[in-house]
C-alpha positions, 0 to 999 in steps of 0.5 A: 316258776316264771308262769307262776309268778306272772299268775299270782301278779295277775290274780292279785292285780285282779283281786284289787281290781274287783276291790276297788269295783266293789268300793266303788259300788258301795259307796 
């Protein structure tokens, strides 16, 4: 449970991550 949660933390702090990249990019 505890590897789980620290993954779904990690994928969404990268899913932000590459958001703001992207943004970033954009604009």
């Amino acid at each position: 449970m505890k590897s789980k949660t620290v993954t779904e933390e990690t994928q969404a702090k990268r899913s932000i991550f590459i958001l703001m990249f992207v943004a970033a990019v954009i604009d």
